[in-house]
Backbone bond lengths (Angstrom), bond angles and torsions (degrees), N, CA, C in turn:
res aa  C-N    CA-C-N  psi(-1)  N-CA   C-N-CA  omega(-1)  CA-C   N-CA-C  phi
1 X - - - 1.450 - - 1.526 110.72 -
2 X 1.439 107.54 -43.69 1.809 112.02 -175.02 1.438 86.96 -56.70
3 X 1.559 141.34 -46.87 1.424 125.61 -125.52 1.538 86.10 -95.91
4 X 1.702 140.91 -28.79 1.267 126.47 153.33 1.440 132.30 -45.39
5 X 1.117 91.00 -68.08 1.529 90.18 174.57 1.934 123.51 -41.71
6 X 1.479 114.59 -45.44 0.835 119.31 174.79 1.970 114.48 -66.29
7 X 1.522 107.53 -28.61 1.091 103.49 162.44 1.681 116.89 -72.93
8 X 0.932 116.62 -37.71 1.310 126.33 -176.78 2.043 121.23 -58.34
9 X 1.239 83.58 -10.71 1.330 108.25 -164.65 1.735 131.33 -115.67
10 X 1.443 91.99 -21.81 1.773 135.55 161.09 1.747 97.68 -72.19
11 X 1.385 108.47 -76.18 1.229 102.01 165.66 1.575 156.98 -48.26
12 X 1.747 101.71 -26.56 1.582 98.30 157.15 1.481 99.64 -82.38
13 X 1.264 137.79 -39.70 1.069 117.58 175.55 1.816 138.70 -35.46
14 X 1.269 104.68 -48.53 1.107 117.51 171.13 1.613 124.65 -91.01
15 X 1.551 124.91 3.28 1.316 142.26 173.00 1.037 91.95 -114.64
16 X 1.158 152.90 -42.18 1.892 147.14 174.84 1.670 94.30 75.42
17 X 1.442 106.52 41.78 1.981 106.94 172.11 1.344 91.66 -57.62
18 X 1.593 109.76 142.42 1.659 108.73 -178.32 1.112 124.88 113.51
19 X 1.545 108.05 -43.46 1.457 106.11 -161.02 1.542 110.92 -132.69
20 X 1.800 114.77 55.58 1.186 128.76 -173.96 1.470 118.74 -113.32
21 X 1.083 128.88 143.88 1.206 147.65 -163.75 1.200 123.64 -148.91
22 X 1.998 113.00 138.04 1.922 108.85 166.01 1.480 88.97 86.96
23 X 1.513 112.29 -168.25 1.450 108.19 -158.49 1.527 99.38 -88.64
24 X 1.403 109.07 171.93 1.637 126.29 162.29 0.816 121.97 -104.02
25 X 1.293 151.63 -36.66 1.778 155.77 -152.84 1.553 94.19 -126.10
26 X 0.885 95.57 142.60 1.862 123.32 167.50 1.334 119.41 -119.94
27 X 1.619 148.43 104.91 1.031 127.99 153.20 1.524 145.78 -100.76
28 X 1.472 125.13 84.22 1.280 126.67 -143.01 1.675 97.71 -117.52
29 X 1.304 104.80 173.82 1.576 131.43 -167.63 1.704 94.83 -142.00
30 X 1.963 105.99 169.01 1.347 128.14 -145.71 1.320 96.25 -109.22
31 X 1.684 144.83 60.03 1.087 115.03 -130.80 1.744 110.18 -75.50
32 X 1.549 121.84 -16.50 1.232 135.99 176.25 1.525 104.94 -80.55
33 X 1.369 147.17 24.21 1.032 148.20 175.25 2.031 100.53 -115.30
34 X 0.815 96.94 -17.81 1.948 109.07 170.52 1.328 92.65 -74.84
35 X 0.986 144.74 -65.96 1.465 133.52 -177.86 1.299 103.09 -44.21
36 X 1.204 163.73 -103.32 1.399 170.85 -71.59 2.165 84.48 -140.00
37 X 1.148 118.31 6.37 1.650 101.55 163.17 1.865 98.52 98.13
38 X 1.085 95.23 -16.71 2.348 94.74 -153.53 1.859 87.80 -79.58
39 X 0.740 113.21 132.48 0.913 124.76 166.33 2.379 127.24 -108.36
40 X 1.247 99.72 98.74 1.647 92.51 -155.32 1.317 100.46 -111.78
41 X 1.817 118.85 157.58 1.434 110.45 169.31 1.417 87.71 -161.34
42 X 1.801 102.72 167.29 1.499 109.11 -151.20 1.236 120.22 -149.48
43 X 1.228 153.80 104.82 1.495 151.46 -134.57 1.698 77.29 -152.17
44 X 2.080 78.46 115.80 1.991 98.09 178.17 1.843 87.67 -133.35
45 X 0.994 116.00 147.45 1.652 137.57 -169.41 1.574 111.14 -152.33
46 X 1.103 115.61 127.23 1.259 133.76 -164.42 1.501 88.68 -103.24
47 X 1.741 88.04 136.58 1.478 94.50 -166.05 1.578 92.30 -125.41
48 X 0.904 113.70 -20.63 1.924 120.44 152.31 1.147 117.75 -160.13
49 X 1.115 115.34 138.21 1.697 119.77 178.14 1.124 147.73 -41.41
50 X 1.459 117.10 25.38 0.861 145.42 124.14 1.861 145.35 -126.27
51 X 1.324 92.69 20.13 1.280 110.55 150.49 1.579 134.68 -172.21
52 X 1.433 131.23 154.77 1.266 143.63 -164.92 1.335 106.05 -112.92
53 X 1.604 106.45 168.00 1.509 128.24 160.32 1.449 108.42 -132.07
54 X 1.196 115.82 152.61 1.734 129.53 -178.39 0.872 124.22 -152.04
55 X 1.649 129.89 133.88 1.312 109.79 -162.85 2.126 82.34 -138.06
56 X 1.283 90.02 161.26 1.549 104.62 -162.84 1.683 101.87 -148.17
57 X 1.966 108.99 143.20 1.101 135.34 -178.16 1.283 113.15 -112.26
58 X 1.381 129.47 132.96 1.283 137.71 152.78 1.336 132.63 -105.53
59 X 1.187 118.88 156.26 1.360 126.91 -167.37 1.879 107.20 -155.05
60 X 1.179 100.66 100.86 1.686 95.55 170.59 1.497 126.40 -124.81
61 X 1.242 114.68 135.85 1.925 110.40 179.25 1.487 89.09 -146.40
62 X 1.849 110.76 126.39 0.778 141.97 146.14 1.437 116.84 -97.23
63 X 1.397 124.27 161.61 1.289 145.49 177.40 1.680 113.68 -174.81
64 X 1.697 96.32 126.22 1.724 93.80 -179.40 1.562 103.82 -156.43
65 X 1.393 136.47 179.41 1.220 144.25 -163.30 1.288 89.60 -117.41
66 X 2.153 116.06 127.75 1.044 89.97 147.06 1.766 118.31 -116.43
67 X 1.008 140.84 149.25 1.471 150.42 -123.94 1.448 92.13 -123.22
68 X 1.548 115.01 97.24 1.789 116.48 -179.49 1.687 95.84 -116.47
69 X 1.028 114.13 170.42 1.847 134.03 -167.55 1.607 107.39 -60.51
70 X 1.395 102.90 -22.02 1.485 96.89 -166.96 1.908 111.47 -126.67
71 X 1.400 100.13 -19.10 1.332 101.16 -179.77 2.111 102.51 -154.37
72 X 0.775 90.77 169.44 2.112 89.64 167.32 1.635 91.35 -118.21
73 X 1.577 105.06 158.72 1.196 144.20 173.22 1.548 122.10 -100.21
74 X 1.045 115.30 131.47 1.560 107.07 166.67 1.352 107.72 -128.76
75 X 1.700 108.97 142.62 1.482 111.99 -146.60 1.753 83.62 -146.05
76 X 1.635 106.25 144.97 1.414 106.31 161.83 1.715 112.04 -143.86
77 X 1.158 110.13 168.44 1.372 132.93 176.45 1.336 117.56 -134.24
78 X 1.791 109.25 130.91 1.285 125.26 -175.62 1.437 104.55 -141.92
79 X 0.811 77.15 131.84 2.280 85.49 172.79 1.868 102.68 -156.06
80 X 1.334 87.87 174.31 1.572 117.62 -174.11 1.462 110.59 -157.69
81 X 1.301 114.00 138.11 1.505 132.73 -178.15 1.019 120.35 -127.75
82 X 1.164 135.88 -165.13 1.676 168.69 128.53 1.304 131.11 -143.63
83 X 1.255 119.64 173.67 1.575 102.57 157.31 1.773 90.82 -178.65
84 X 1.451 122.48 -176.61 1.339 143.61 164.92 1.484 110.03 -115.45
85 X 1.101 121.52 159.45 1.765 146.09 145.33 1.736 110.21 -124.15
86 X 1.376 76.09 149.23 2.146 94.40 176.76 1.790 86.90 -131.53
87 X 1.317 113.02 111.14 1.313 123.95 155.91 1.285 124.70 -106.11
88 X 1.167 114.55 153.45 1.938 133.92 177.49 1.740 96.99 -106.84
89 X 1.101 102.58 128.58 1.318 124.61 148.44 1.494 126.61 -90.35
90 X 1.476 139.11 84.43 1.071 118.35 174.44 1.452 132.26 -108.18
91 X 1.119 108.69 27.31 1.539 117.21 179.08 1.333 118.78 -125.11
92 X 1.939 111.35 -3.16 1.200 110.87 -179.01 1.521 97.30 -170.94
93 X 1.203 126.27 159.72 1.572 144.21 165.99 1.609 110.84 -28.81
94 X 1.038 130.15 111.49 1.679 116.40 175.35 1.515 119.38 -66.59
95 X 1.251 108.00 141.35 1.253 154.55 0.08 1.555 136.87 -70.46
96 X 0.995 111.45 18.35 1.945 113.52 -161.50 1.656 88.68 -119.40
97 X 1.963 99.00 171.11 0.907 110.74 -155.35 1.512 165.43 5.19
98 X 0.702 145.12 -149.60 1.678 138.34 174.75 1.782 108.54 -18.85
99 X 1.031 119.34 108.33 1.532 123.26 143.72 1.841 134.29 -131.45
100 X 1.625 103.88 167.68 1.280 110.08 171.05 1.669 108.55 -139.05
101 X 1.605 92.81 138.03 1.648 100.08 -172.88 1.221 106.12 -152.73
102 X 1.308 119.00 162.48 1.358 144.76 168.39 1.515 121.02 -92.33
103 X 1.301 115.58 122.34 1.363 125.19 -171.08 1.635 118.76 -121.13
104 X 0.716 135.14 129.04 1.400 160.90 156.56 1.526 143.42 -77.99
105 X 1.210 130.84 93.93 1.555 123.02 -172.97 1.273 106.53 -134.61
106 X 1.654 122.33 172.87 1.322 146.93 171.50 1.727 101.09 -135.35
107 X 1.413 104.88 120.78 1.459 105.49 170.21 1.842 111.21 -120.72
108 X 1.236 110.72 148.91 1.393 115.85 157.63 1.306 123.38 -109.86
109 X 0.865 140.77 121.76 1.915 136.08 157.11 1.582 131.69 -106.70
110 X 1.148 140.01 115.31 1.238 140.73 -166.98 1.694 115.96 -90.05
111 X 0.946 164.10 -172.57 1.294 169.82 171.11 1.450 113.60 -148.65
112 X 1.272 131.42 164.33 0.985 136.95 152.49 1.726 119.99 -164.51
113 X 1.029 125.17 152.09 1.591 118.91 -162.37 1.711 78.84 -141.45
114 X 1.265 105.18 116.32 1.448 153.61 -176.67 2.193 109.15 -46.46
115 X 1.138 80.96 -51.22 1.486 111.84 -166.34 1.806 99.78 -92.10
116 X 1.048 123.92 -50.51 1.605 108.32 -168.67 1.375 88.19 -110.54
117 X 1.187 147.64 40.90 2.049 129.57 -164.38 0.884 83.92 5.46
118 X 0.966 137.56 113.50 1.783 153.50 147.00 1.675 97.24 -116.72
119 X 1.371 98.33 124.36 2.210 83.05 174.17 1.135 101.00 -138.57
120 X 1.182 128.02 155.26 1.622 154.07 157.99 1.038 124.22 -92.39
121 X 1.773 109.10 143.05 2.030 96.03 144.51 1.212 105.09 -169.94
122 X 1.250 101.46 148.06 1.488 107.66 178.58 1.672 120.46 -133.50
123 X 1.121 119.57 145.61 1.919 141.92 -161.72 1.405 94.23 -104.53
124 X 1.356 130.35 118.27 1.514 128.42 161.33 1.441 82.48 -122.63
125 X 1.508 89.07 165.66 1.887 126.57 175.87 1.835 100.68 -154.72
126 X 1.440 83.53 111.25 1.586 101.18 170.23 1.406 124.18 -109.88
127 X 1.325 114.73 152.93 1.447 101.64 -171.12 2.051 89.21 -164.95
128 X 1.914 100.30 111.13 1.129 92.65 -177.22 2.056 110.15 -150.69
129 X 0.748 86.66 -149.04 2.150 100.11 179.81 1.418 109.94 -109.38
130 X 1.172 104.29 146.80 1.869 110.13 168.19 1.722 112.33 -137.70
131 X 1.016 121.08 157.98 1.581 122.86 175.96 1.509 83.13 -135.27
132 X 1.265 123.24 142.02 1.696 139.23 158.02 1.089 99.43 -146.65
133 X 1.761 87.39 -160.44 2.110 114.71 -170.09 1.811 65.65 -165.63
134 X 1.506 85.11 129.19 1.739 102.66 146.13 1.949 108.99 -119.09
135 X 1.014 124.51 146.68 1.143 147.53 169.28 1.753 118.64 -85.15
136 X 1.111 124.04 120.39 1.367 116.17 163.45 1.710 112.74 -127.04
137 X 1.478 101.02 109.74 1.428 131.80 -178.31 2.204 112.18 -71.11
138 X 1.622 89.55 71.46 1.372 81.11 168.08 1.739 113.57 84.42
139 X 1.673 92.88 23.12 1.506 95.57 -168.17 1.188 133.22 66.59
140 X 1.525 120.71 -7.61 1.708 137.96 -151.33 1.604 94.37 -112.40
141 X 1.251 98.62 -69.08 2.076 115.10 -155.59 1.350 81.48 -86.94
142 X 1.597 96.97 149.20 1.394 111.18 147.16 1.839 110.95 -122.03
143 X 1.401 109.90 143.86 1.556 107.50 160.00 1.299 108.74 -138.23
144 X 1.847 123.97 133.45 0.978 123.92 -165.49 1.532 98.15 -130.35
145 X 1.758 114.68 144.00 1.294 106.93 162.60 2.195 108.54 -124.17
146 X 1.217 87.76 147.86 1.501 80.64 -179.41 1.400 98.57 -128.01
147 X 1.705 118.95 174.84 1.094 148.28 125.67 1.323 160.72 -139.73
148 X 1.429 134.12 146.26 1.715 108.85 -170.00 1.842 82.38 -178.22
149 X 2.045 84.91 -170.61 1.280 94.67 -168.84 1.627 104.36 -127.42
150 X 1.374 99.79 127.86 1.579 96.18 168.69 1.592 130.35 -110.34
151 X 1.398 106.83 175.13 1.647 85.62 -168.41 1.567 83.52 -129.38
152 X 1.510 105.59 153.13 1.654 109.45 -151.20 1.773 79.57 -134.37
153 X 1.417 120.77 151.05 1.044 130.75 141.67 1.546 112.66 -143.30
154 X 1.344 120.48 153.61 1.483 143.46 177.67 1.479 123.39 -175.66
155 X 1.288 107.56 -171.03 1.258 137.65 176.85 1.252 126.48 -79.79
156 X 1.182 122.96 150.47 1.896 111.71 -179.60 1.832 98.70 -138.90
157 X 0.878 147.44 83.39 1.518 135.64 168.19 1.160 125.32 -77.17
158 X 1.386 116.37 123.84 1.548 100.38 177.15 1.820 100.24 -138.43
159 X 1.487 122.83 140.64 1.455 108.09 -158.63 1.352 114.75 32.01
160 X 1.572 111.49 -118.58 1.397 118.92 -154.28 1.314 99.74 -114.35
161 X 1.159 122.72 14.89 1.966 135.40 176.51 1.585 93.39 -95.76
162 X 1.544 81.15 125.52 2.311 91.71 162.69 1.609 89.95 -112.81
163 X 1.254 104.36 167.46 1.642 112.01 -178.32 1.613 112.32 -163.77
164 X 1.493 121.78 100.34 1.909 111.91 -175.66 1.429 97.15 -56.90
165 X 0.740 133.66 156.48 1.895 155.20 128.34 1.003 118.99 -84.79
166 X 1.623 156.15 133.37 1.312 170.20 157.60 1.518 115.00 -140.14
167 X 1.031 108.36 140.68 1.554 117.38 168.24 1.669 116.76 158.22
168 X 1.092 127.88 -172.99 1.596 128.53 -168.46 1.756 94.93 -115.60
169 X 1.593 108.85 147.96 1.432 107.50 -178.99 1.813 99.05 -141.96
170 X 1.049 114.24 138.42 1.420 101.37 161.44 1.420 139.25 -60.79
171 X 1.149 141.05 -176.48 1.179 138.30 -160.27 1.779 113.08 -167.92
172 X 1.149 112.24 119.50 1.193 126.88 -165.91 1.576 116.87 -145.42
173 X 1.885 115.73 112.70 1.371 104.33 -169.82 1.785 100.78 -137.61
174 X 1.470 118.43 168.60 1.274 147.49 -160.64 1.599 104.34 -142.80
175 X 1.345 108.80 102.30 1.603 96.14 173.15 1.435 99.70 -120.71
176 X 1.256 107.16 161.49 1.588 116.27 160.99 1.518 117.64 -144.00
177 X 1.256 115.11 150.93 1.229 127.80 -162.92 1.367 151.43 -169.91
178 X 1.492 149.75 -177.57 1.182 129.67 161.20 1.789 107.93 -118.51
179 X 1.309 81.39 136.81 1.723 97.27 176.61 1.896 114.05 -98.00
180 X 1.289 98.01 119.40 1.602 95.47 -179.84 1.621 117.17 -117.81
């Protein structure tokens, strides 16, 4: 019984249940990920005041020409994602300022080369760290910047070639948003 309670008690401590304030939910998008086609958005909820969960959708389609000596190519890219984060707030009530969290995703991407049906695709699963600062503008806006490193492994198919992928990649994000 002592060893609950004392767990029980470790834990509001370090979740600060109780002692939350200002908004909880954030819902923001990547706005520099529209350039490059990705399209991202992000619903984070403070589940005690000093920390959240968020879970996020992707959506990407590229399409471009590529321009060879004898003919051009037309080539596209499509994928779909998701993923979660578990962040700590420790300098302030979650969602605002300084955090560190653990993030999680599954991505797909498809290929296709226009000119030969030639198609691709490949399955990653990432799972990595972040350090940021989110901003809350007036209780309303949110803007968050993060960084860290994740480590990705998957699949690569192309025709009748399979291929693992593994390795660590950095990670760098821009959100914007409204905080309610």
């Amino acid at each position: 019984m002592r060893v609950l309670c004392a767990a029980t008690i470790v834990f509001l401590l370090v979740t600060g249940i109780g002692l939350a304030e200002g908004p909880k939910n954030v819902v923001a998008f990547q706005p520099l990920g529209l350039a490059w086609g990705l399209a991202n958005v992000e619903y984070e909820r403070a589940f005690a005041p000093k920390a959240s969960f968020a879970v996020r959708a992707d959506v990407m389609y590229l399409s471009w020409t590529i321009e060879a000596e004898t003919e051009s190519q037309d080539a596209s890219l499509t994928g779909f994602g998701g993923g979660s984060s578990l962040r700590f707030y420790p300098l302030a009530s979650a969602p605002k300022r300084a955090y560190a969290g653990f993030d999680i995703d599954l991505v797909h991407v498809t290929g296709t080369n226009e000119v030969t049906d030639e198609t691709g695709s490949a399955t990653f699963f990432t799972v990595g760290g972040v350090i940021g600062w989110k901003w809350l503008i007036a209780d309303a806006f949110a803007v968050a910047l993060d960084i860290g490193t994740m480590y990705f492994a998957g699949s690569l198919d192309v025709g009748d070639e399979d291929a693992g992928l593994a390795g660590l990649r950095p990670k760098a994000d821009l959100y914007i948003g409204l905080a309610f």
